[in-house]
C-alpha positions as CSV (number, residue, x, y, z in Angstrom):
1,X,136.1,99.8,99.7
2,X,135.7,97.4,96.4
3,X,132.0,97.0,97.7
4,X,130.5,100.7,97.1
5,X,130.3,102.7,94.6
6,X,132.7,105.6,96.2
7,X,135.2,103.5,97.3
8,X,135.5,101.3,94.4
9,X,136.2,104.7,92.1
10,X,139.0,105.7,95.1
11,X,140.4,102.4,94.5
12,X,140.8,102.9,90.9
13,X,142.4,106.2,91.5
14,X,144.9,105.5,94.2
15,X,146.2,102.2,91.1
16,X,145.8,105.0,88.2
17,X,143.1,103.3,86.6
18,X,141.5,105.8,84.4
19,X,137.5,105.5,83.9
20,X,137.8,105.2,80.1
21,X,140.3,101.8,81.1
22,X,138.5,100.5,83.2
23,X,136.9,97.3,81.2
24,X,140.7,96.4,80.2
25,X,141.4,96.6,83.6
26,X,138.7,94.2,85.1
27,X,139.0,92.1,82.1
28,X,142.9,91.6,82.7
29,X,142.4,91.1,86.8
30,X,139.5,88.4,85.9
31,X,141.8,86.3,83.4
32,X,144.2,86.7,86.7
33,X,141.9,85.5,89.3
34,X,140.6,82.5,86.7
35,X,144.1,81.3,86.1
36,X,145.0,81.4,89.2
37,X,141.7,78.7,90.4
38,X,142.8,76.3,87.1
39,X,146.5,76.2,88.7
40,X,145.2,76.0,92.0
41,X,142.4,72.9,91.2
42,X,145.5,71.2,89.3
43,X,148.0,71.3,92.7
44,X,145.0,70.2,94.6
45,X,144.2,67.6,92.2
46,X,140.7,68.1,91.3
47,X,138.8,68.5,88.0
48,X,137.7,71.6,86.9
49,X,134.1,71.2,85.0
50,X,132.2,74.0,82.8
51,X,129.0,74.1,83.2
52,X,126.4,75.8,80.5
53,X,123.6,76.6,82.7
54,X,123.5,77.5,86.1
55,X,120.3,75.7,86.9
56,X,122.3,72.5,87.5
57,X,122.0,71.2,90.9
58,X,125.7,71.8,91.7
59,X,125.6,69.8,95.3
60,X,124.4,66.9,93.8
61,X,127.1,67.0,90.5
62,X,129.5,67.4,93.8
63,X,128.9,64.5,95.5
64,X,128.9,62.9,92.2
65,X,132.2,63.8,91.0
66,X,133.3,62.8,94.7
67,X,131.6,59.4,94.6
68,X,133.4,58.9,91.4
69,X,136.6,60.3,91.5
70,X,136.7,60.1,95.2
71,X,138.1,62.9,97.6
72,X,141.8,64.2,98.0
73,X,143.3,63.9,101.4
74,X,142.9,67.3,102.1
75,X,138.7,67.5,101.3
76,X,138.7,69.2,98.0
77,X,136.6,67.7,95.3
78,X,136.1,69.7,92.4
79,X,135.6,73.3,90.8
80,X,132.9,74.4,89.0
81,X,132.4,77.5,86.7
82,X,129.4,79.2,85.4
83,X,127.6,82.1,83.8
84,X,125.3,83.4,86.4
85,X,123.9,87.2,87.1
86,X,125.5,89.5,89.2
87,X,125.6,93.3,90.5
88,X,129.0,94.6,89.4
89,X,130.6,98.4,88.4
90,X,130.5,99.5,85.0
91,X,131.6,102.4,84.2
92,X,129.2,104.7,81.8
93,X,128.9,108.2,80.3
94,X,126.9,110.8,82.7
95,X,125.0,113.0,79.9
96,X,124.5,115.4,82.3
97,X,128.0,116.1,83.3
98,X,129.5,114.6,80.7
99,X,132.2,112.9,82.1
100,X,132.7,109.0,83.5
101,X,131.4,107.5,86.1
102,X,131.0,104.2,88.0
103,X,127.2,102.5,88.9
104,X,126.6,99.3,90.3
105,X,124.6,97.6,87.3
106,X,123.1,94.0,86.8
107,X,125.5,92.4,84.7
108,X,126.8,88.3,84.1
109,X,130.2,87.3,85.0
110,X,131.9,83.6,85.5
111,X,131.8,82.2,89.1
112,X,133.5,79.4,89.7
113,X,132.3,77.0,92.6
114,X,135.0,75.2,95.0
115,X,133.6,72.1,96.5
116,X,135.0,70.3,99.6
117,X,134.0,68.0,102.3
118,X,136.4,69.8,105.0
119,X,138.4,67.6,107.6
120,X,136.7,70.3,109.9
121,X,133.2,71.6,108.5
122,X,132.5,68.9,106.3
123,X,130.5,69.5,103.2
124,X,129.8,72.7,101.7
125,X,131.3,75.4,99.3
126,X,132.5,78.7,97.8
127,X,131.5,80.7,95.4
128,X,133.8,83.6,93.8
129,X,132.6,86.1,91.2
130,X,135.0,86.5,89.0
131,X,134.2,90.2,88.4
132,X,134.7,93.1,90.5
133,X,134.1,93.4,93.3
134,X,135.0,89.9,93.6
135,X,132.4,89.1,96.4
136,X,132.4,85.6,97.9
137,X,129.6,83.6,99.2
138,X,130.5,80.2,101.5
139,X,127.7,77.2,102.2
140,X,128.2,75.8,105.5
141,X,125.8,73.2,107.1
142,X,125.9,72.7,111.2
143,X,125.0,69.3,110.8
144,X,127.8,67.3,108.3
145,X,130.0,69.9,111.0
146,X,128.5,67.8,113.5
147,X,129.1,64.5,111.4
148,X,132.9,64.8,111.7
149,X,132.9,66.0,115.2
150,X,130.8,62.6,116.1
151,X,133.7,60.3,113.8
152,X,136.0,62.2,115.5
153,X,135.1,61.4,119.0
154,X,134.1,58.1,118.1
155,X,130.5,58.4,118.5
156,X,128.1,56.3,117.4
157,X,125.6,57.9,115.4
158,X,123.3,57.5,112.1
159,X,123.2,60.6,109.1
160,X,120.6,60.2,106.8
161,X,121.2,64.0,104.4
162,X,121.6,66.5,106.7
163,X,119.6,65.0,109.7
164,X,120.5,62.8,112.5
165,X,117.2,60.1,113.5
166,X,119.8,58.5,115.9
167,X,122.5,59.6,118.3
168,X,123.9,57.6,120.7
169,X,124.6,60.0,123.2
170,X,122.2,63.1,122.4
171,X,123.6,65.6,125.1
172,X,126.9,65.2,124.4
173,X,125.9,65.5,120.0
174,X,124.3,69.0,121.2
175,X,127.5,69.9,123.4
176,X,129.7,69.5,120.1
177,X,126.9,71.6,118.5
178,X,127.2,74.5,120.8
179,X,130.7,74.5,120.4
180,X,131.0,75.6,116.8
181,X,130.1,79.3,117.5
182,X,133.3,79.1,119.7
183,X,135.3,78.8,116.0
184,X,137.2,81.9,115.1
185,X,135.1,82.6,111.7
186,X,137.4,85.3,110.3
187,X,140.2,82.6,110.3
188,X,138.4,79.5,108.8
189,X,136.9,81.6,106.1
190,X,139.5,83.1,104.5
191,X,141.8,79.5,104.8
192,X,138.6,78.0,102.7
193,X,139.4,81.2,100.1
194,X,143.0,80.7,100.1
195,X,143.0,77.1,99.5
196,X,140.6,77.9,96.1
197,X,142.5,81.7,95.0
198,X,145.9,82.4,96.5
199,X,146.1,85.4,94.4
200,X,142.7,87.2,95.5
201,X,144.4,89.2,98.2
202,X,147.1,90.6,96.0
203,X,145.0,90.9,93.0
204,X,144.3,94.9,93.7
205,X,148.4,95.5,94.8
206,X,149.8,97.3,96.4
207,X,145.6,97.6,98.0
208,X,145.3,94.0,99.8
209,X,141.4,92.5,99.6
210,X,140.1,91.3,102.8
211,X,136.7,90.2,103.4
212,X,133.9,91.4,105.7
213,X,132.5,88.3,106.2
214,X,128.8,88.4,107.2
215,X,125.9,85.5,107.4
216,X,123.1,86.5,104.7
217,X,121.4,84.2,105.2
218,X,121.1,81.4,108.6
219,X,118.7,78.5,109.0
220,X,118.7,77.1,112.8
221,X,117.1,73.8,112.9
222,X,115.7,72.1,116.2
223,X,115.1,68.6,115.9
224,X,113.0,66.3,117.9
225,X,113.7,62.8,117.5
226,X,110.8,60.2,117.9
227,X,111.5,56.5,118.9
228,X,109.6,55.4,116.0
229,X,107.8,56.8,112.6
230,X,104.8,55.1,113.7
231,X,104.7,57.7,116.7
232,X,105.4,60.7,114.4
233,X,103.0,59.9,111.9
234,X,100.2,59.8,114.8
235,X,100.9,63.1,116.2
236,X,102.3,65.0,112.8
237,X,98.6,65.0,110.8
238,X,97.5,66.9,113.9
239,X,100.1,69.4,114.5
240,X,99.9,70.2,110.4
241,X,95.8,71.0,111.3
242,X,96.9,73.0,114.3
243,X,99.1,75.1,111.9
244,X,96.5,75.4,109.4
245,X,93.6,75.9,111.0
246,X,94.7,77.8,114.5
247,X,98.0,79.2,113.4
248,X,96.4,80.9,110.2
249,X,99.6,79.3,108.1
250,X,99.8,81.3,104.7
251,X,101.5,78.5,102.9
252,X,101.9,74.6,103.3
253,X,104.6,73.4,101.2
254,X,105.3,69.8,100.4
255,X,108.3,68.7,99.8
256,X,109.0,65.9,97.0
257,X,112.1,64.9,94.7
258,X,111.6,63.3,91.3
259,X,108.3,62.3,90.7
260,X,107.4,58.2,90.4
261,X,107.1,57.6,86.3
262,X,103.9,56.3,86.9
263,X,102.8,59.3,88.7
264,X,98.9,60.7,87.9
265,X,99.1,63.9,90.2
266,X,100.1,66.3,87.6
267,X,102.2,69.3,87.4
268,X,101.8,71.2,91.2
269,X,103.4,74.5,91.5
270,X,106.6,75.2,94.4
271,X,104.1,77.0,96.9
272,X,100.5,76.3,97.9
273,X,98.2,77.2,99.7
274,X,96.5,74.2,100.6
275,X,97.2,70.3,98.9
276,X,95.3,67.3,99.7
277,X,97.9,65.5,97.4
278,X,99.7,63.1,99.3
279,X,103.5,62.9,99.2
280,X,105.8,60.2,101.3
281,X,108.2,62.7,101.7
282,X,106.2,65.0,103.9
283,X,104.7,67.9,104.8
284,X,106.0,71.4,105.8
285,X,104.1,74.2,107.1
286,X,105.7,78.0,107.1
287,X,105.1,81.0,108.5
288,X,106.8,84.4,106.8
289,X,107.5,87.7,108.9
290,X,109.3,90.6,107.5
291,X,111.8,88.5,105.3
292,X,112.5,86.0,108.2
293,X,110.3,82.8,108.5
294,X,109.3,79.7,110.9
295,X,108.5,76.5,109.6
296,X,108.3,73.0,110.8
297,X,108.1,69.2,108.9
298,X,109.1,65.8,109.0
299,X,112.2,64.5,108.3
300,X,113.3,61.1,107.6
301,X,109.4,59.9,109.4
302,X,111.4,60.0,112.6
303,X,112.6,63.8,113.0
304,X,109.8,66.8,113.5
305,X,112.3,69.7,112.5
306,X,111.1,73.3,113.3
307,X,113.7,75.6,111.5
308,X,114.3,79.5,112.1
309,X,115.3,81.3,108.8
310,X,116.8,84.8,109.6
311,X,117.3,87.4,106.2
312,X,116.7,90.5,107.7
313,X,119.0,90.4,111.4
314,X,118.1,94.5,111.4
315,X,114.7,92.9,112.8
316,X,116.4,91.9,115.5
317,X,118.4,93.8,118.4
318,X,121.8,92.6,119.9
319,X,122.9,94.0,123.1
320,X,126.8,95.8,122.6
321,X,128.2,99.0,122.6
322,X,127.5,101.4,119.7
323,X,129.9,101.4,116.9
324,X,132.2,98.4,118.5
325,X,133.3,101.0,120.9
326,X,134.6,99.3,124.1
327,X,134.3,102.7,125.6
328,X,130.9,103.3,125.7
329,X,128.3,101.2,127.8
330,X,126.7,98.5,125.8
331,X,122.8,98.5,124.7
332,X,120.4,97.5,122.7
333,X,121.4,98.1,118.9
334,X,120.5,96.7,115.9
335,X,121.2,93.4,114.6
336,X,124.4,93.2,111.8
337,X,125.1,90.5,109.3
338,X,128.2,90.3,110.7
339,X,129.6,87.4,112.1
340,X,130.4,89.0,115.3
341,X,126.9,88.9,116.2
342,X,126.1,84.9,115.3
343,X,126.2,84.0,118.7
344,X,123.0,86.3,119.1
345,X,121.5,85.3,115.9
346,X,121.7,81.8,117.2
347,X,120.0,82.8,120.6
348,X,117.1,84.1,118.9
349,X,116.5,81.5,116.6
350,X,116.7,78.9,119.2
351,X,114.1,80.6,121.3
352,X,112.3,81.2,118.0
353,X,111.8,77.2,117.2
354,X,111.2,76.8,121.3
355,X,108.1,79.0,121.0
356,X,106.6,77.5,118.0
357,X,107.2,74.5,119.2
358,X,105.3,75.2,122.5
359,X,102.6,76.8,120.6
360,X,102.3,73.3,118.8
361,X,102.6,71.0,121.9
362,X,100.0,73.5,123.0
363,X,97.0,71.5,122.4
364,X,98.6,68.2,123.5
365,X,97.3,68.6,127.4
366,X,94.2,66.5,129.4
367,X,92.3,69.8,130.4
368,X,89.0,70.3,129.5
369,X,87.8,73.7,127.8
370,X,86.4,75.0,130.7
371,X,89.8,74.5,133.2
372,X,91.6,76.5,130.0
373,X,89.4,79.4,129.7
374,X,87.3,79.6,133.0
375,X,90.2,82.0,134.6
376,X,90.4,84.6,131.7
377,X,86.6,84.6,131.7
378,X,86.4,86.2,135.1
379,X,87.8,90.0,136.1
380,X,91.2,90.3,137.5
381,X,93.2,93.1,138.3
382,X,96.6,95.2,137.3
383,X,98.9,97.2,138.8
384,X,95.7,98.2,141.6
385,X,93.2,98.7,138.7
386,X,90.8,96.0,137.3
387,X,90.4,94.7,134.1
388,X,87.4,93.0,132.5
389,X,87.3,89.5,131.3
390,X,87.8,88.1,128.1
391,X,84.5,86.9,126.3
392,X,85.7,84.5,123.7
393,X,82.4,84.8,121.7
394,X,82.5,89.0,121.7
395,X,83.6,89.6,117.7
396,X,86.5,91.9,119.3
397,X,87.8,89.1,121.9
398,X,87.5,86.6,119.3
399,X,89.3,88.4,116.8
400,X,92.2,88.9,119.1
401,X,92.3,85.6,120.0
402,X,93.3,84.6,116.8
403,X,95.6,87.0,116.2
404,X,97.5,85.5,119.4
405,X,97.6,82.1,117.7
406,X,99.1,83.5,114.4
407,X,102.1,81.0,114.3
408,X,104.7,84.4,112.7
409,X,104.8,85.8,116.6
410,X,107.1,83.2,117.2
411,X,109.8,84.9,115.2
412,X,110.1,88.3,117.2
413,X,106.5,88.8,118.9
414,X,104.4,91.9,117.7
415,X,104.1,95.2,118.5
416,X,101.3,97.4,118.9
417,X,101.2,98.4,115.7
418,X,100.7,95.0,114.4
419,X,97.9,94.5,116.6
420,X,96.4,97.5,114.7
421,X,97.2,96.7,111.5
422,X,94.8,93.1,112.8
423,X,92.2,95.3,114.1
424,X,92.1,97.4,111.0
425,X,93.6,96.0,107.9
426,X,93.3,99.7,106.5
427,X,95.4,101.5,109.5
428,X,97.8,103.6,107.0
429,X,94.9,104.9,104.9
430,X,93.3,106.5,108.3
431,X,93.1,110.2,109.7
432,X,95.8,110.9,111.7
433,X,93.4,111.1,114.7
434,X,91.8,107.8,113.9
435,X,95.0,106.0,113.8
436,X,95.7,107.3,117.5
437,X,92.3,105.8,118.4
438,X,92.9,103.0,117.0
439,X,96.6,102.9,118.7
440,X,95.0,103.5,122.3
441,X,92.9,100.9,121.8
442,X,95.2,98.2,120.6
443,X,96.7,99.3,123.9
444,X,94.2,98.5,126.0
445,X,93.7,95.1,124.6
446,X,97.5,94.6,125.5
447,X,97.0,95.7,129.0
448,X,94.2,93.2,129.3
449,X,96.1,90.6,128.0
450,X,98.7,91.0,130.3
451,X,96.7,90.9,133.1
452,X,95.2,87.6,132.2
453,X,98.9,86.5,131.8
454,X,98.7,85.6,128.0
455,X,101.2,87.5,126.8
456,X,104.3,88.9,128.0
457,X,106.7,92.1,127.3
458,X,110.2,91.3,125.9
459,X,113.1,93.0,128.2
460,X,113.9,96.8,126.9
461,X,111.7,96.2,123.7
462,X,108.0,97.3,123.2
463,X,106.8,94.0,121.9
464,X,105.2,91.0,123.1
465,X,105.5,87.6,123.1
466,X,102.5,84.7,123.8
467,X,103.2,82.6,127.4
468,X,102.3,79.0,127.5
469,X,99.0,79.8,128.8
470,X,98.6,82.5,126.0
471,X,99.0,79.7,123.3
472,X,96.7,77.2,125.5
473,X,94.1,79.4,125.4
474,X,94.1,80.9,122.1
475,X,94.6,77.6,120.0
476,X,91.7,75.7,122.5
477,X,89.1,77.8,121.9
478,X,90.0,78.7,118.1
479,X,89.9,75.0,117.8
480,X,86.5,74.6,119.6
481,X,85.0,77.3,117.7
482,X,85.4,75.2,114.2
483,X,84.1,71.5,115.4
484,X,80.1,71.5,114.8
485,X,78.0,70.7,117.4
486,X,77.0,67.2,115.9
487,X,80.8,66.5,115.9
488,X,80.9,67.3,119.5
489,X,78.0,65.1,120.6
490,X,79.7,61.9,118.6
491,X,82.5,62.8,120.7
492,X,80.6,63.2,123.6
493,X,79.2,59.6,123.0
């Protein structure tokens, strides 16, 4: 109830909280919930540090404090507070009606930071606002939960940040992996609260605060470990072209900490679009889609990671019953941030980081041009009816091609709509009638490309993902289509 508007003014009611008290109210419940964290970091025995701007890179002052002060027995190593923005209630005067009343405002409030390396999780925290509604974000990383699961079995292994070049027993590593969405999340996340703010559930009394605890934000990493960085650093130049050139990537980021003193490159901005500076750290390449994002780089010289980042799960379907009813039959629904739907989450971003990563191996076969497009070049048929080949030079063809081998349909696919919207960048500004034209046609070019088995039709959904052949054939010939002739007769030679 504390996180919308109506219930947080019910709240106040039912504890006779008048508007025009409100601000002595939330000031005395803060001072509460702050004392409370200072008595709790001193039974814990950690140090409590104030920091004056919240640009500090609080991870790395973390494992600072813990290198230097070391860790207590139980993983807690420190608590930081800071002034940071927020959204929060404030009450103000309606002129209108002339009375109080509540509205979620952008304000800044105190949030203090508990830091741990957890017996279970590892490394990570969580952050409380000290303000109603007293919202709470935790940081969790799969892979320093992996760490302790491998020192716990006694597994040989080597961490290097949050990436593993060796494991000595790889299917067993990913078995421990696939176990941590068996973990009763309700449970470990409000123990991690607890052990920073006994008093946060009682701090609205006789009202106890419980948490809805959803994922904002989840990145699912797939990692394929080479036997050596001189094998990666062969094949990674070409897969970064691939993704530039054939995948039409928006953005190619590099990645670099603090720069050498005797560095000449200059000041480069956070996001590119293309940068023939070199870096040793790497390269990454990303592809956005509707909040969520794809992207794949090197880690460590021996690791090519291809990472899922999922913002927006409404994207995204789930298949249960309606309203958590165990009385109605389940179906498709819509995504939530809710933990109860991680396992789902994880299931598309795994397939997510398998189809990019097929996309990019796509290239990597010993067929010649003509065995990749000679079959989609001739007429097939469809359900009885026949469809007309693909001409790879026809402006139309060629144009779909390359929408094919845009590296965001990895994600979630596309739909017909988005097709359209390639066709005709200008769809929304057409007459209703030429929009349905243009919508008849995009089907057409669907149909056709399901006959020639490039794409396929997710289950219960109208949208479409590429098959391996799709992603053959589309990155071949967009790759073909941009070496000059001269090029291809030193080759030739």
């Amino acid at each position: 109830m504390l996180s919308n508007l109506g219930g947080f003014a019910r709240v106040l009611s039912k504890l006779g909280v008048l508007l025009k008290d409100f601000g002595a109210w939330a000031e005395t419940t803060t001072k509460r919930l702050r004392a409370s964290c200072e008595e709790q970091a001193d039974v814990l025995g950690v140090p409590v540090r104030y920091l004056r701007c919240g640009g500090v890179d609080k991870d790395a002052l973390a494992r600072q404090i813990a290198g230097n002060e070391g860790v207590t027995a139980d993983g807690s190593i420190c608590m930081l507070s800071v002034v940071e923005a927020c959204l929060a209630p404030t009450v103000v005067p309606d002129r209108a009606s002339k009375h109080l009343e509540v509205q979620m405002r952008p304000r800044r409030c105190l949030f203090i930071y508990y830091y741990f390396d957890h017996p279970q999780v590892g490394f990570g925290h969580v952050r409380l606002q000290t303000w109603a509604p007293y919202g709470v974000t935790i940081c969790l990383n799969g892979r320093h939960w992996l760490e302790k699961q491998l020192i716990a079995g006694g597994m040989d292994h080597l961490k290097v940040g949050n990436c593993f070049p060796w494991v000595a027993d790889v299917v067993a590593a990913q078995a421990l992996m696939n176990a941590q969405l068996e973990t009763n999340w309700a449970e470990l996340l409000d123990g991690l609260v607890l052990k920073m703010c006994p008093v946060l559930p009682g701090l609205c009394a006789p009202f106890e605060i419980r948490h809805y605890w959803s994922a904002e934000e989840t990145e699912f990493a797939t990692d394929v470990m080479f036997r050596s960085k001189a094998a990666l650093d062969t094949l990674f130049p070409r897969l970064v072209l691939h993704g530039m050139r054939v995948s039409d990537c928006r953005a190619v980021l590099r990645y670099f900490g603090k720069r050498s003193p005797n560095s000449s490159l200059g000041h480069a901005p956070d996001q590119i679009q293309s940068d023939c500076r070199r870096r040793s750290e790497g390269v990454r390449i990303k592809h956005w889609v509707n909040g969520d994002s794809v992207k794949m780089y090197n880690k460590e010289g021996v690791v090519l990671r291809v990472e899922t980042t999922i913002n927006n799960a409404r994207n995204f379907k789930a298949f249960r019953s309606a309203n958590d009813d165990p009385a109605k039959p389940c179906t498709w629904q819509k995504m939530r941030k809710g933990v109860s739907d991680l396992h789902r989450r994880c299931e598309i971003s795994r397939g997510s980081n398998e189809r990019y990563l097929d996309a990019m191996a796509a290239l990597q076969v010993n067929k010649t041009l003509h065995e990749v497009a000679a079959d989609v070049c001739n007429r097939t048929s469809r359900k009885g009816r026949p469809v007309r080949a693909i001409n790879p030079w026809n402006a139309l063809d060629f144009r779909v091609l390359t929408f094919l081998a845009k590296g965001e349909w990895a994600v979630n696919g596309f739909r017909n709509k988005t097709l359209c919207r390639w066709i005709e960048p200008k769809t929304d500004a057409l007459p209703a009638e030429e929009r349905k034209r243009l919508a008849a046609k995009a089907t057409r070019l669907i149909g056709m490309l399901r006959a020639h088995g490039l794409i396929r039709k997710t289950a219960r959904e109208n949208r479409y993902v590429l098959t391996q052949k799709g992603q053959l054939l589309a990155g071949s010939l967009l790759v073909a289509s941009g070496i000059e002739i001269k090029q291809l007769t030193e080759m030739a030679a």
